[in-house]
N, C-alpha and C positions, 0 to 999 in steps of 0.2 A: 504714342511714345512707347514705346520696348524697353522696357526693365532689363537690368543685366541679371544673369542665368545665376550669378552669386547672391545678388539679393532674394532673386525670387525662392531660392535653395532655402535660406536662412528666415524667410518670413513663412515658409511650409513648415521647418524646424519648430518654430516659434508660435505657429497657430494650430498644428496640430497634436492631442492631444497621446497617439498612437504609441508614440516612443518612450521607453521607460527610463525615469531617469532611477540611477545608483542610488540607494539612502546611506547606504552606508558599507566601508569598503573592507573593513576585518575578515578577515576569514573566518567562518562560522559553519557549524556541522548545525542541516537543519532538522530540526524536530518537532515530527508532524502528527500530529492525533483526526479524528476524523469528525466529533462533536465532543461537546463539554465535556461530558461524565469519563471522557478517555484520557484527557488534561489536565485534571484539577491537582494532581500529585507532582505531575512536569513541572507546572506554572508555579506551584508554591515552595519548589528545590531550586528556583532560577534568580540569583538573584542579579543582581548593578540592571533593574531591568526598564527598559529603553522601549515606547511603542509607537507603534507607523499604524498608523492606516491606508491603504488602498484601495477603492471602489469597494468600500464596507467593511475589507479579510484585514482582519488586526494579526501585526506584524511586533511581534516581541522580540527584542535583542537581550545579549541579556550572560553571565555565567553558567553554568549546570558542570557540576563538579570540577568545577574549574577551566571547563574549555568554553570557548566564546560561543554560542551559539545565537539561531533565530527560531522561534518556538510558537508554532501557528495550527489553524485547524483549517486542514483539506475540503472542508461541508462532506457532508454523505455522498456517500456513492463516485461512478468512476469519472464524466467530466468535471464535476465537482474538484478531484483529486486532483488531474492531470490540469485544470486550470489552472490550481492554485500554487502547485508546485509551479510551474511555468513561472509564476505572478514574484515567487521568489526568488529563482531561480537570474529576473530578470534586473534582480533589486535589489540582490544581496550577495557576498562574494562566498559562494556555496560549496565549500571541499567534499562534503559527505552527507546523504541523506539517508535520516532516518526516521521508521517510523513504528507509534506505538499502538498498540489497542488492541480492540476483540475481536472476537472471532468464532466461527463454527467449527464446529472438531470433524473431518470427514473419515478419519484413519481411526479404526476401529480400536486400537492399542492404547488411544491416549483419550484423557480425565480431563471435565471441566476443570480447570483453572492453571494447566500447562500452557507452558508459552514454547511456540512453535517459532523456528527459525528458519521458515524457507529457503532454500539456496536457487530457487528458480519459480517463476511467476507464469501463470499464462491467463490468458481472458477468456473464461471456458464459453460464454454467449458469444464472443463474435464466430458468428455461424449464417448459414444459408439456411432459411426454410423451404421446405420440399413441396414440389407438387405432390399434391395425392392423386393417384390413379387405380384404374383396377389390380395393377398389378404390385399394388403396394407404394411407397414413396420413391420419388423419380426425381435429382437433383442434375442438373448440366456437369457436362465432365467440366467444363471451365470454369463455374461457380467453385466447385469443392476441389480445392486444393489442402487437403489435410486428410491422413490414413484415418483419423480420429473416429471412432464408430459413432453411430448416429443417436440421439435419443428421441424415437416417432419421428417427425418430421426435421428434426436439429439437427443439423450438419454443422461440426463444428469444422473452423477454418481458420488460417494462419493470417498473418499481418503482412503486408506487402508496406516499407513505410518507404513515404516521397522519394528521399535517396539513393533506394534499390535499384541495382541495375536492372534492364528489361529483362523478364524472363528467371530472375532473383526467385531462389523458391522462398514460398512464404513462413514467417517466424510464429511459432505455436507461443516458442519459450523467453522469456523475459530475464538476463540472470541476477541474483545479489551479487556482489562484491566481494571475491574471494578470500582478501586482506583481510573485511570486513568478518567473514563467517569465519574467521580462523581466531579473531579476537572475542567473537561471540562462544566458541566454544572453550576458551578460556576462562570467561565470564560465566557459564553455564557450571562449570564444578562449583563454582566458589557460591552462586548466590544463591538465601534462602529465601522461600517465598513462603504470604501469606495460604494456611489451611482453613482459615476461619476470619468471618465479619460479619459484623451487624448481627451476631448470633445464628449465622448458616455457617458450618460446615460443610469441608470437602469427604468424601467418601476415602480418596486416596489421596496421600501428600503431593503436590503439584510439583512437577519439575519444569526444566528447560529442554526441549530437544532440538538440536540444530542438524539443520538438512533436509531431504524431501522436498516435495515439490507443492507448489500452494496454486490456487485459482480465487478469482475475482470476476463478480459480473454483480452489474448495478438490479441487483433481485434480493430480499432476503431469503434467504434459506430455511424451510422450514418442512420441507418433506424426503423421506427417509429413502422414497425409490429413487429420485434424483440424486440425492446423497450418494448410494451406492453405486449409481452409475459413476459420477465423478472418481467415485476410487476406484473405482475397475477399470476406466478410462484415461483419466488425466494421471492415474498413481496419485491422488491428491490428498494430504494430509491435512489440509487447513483449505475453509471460504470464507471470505471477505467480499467487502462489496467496493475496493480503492487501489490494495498493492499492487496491484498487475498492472494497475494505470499508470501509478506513481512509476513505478520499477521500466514499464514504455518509456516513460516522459526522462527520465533517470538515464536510460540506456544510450537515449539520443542525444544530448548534453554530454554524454563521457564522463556524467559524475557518478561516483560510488554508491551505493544504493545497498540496506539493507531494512527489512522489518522483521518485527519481533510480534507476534499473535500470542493473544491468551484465551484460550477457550472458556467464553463464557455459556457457551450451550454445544448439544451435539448435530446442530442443524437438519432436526428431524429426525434424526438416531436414538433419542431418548424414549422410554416407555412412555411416558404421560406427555405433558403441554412443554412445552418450550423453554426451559430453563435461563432464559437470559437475563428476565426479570430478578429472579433471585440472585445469580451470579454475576449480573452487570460489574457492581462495584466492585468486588475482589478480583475479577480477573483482572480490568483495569488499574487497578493498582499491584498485581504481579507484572502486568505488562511492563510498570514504569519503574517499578522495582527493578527490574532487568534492564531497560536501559538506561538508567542513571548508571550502575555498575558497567554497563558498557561504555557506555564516553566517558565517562572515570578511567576506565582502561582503554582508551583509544592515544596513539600517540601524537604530542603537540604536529 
């Protein structure tokens, strides 16, 4: 017997588990942290709060200064990021993404505990490694599609994504949301940020800066000659190990897309060990300082 082609559609519907169903259909600005210690400030300003679980990723609904928001953690690093946005992106009625946390200082002008406003993202590891030869490293012309100078064997190279036409040259750059960076620098006069927690102090009083260009790749950062490549190379003023994913995942959705970085260490720029440890907590909380006064200032 042969099942008609409407049944068999609706019992596929029905038994597999692929398809995401809506939890809920308000329009919400989502806000994204990337582990705990980045959220504890978000989570506890949210309030009428509302949670979903998904294959484990806790799904907060909820207010933050008044605008309706979903308030979740990306996991570490960049599929991590790009999943999880996706996860809500598929589940939740998403007008604007944003996101909060730390970060490595790359730009030599600016003090742990600044929060950086990128206006553009890229993925500085998606790159080609090189053959090594006698005559020094040797990459295929058709591999390296990007001017981008090399570090040793690292070729870095552009994003070719599914939709590109053939022959489409490839995307280094990832952008924020223009709207978005013109609201954050609004926000940037007005707010003050923590100089001091836990009994550490900052050297210099921490500001906002919005603009420049940011890079992301799933490595911590923590040495000084890679450092200075990325600014001589990408112009890179902040590293992260997520926005660049996000801000992909963002770009191809057509949703608004902005993060906000606070430099909790100077990603192997500092004279001694690694400042993260000490600066974790107050960057993270200038981070979220910043954007609650941003979706405070965003309009309904």
């Amino acid at each position: 017997m042969r099942l008609p082609a409407f049944f068999l559609a609706c019992l596929f519907l029905v038994a597999s588990p692929a398809f995401a169903q809506r939890l809920d259909e308000t329009p919400r600005v989502a806000v994204i942290s990337a582990f705990p210690p980045e959220i504890g400030a978000l989570n506890a300003a949210t309030g009428e709060q509302k949670t979903y679980d998904v294959n484990g990723v806790q799904f907060m609904t909820g207010k933050l200064e008044g605008k309706p928001v979903v308030v979740f953690l990306s996991g570490v690093s960049m599929v991590n990021a790009a999943m999880t946005t996706q996860m809500a992106l598929d589940r939740f009625n998403i007008t604007r993404i944003v996101f909060s946390g730390i970060a490595g200082g790359v730009d030599e002008s600016l003090d742990i505990g600044d929060v950086v406003v990128a206006d553009q993202w890229a993925q500085n590891l998606e790159s080609a490694f090189a053959r090594e030869t006698d005559k020094g490293f040797e990459v295929q012309s058709f591999i390296r599609n990007s001017d981008l100078a090399n570090y040793g064997m690292i070729y870095p190279r552009g994003i070719v994504l599914p939709g590109d036409a053939l022959g489409a040259p490839a995307r280094v750059w990832f952008p924020a949301d223009p709207a978005l960076l013109t609201t954050a620098r609004k926000v940037a006069a007005e707010v003050a940020l923590q100089r001091c927690a836990a009994g550490k102090c900052l050297v210099h009083p921490p500001k906002v800066v919005v603009g420049g260009k940011g890079v992301s790749a799933p490595v911590f950062l923590d040495n000084a000659a890679y450092r200075k490549y990325l600014r001589a190379t990408f112009d890179a003023r902040v590293v992260d190990m997520e926005s660049a994913a996000v801000a992909h995942v963002a770009f191809v959705s057509k949703t608004p897309f902005i993060a906000f970085r606070s430099l909790s260490d100077l990603a192997g720029g500092g004279a001694g060990e690694n400042e993260m440890g000490t600066f974790m907590a107050l960057a993270s909380d200038n981070s979220a300082t910043v954007v609650k006064a941003f979706v405070k200032a965003l309009p309904n």
